[in-house]
N, C-alpha and C positions, 0 to 999 in steps of 0.2 A: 715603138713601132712593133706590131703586132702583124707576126706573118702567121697565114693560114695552114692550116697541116692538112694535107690530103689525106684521106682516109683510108684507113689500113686495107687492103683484100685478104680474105684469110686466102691463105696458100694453103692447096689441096695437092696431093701426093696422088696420081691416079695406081694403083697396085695393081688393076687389072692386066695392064699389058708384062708387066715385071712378072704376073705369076705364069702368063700362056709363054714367057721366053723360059722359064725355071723350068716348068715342065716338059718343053723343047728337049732344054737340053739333059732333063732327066734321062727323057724317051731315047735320044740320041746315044746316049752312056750305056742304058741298058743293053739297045740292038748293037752295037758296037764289039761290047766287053763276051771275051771268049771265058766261060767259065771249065774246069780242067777238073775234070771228076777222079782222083786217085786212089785207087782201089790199094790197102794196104794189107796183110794179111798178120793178125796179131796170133803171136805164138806164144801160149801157157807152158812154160814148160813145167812139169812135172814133178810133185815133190813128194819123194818116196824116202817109210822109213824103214824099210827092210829095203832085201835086195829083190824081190818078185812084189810084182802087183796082188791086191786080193781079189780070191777069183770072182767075186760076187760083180767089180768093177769090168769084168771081161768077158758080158754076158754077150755084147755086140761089138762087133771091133773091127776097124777098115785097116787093110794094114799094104802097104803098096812096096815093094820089094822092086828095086834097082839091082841088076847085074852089073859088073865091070864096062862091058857094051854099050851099054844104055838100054836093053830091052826092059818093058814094065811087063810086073804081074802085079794082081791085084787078090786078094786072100787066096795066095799059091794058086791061081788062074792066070797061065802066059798069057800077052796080048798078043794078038797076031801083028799089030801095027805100034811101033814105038813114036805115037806122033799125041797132039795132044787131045785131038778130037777123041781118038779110042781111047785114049786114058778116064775123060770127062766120062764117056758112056757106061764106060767097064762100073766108075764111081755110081754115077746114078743108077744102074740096076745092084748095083749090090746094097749098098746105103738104102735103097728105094725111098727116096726125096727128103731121109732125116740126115740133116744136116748137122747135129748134135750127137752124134756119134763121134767117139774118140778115132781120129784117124796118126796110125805112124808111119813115117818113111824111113825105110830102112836100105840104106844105099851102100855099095861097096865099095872101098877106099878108094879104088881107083877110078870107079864112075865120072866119068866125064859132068861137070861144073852144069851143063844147060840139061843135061836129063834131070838133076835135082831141082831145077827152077822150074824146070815143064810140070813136076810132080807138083809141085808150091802153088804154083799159078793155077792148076787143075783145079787143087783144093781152093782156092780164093776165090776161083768165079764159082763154085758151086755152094760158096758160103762156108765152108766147114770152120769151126772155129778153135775147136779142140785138134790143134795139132803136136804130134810129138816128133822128135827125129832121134831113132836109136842111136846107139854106140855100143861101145863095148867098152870094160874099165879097162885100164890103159895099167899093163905090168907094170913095175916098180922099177926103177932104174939098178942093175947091179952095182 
């Protein structure tokens, strides 16, 4: 007995509607997804083999002085306003837009923690990259 075989249909995959759902839900993803832009501020610190800089290094120099208070100055100019907009200002006319200038902050022991981040944050949104942060060597224990 001989039975008939029907004949095969080739089976087709249609991908067009597969690829307008992928792309959905690419589009979906993208407008959705909050992207967080974090501004970090990378700090060189300094490697000195004497104990003074050479002067040829210290031809331009930003240097931002913190009092105890928390008032700024900026190359021995007081601010009249300890906030952070005059600090940014005081920054761009002195610097006048090079941002490749070596900037230090030189804060006093006691300065209060957020005048030293107002100083940091200054220098981050205006780019600087060369930052230092003084000290002083530390006596010898008796």
């Amino acid at each position: 007995m001989k039975f008939r075989r029907k004949p095969r249909e080739n089976i087709e995959i249609n991908l067009a509607s597969l690829i307008d759902v992928v792309f959905i839900l690419l589009l979906f993803f993208v407008v959705t997804t909050t992207f967080t832009r974090e501004t970090q501020l990378k700090v060189e610190l300094p490697q000195a083999v004497s104990g003074s800089p050479a002067e040829d290094q210290q031809l331009k120099n930003l240097e931002i002085t913190i009092s105890a208070e928390g008032a700024f100055s900026v190359n021995n100019q007081l601010l009249p306003k300890s906030d952070l907009a005059s600090l940014i200002d005081a920054l761009q006319k002195e610097s006048g837009g090079d941002t490749k200038l070596p900037l230090s902050i030189s804060a006093d022991g006691k300065t209060p923690h957020q005048s030293v981040i107002t100083a940091m944050d200054a220098a981050g949104k205006l780019g600087f990259s060369h930052l230092r942060m003084t000290t002083v060597e530390a006596a010898p224990a008796p």
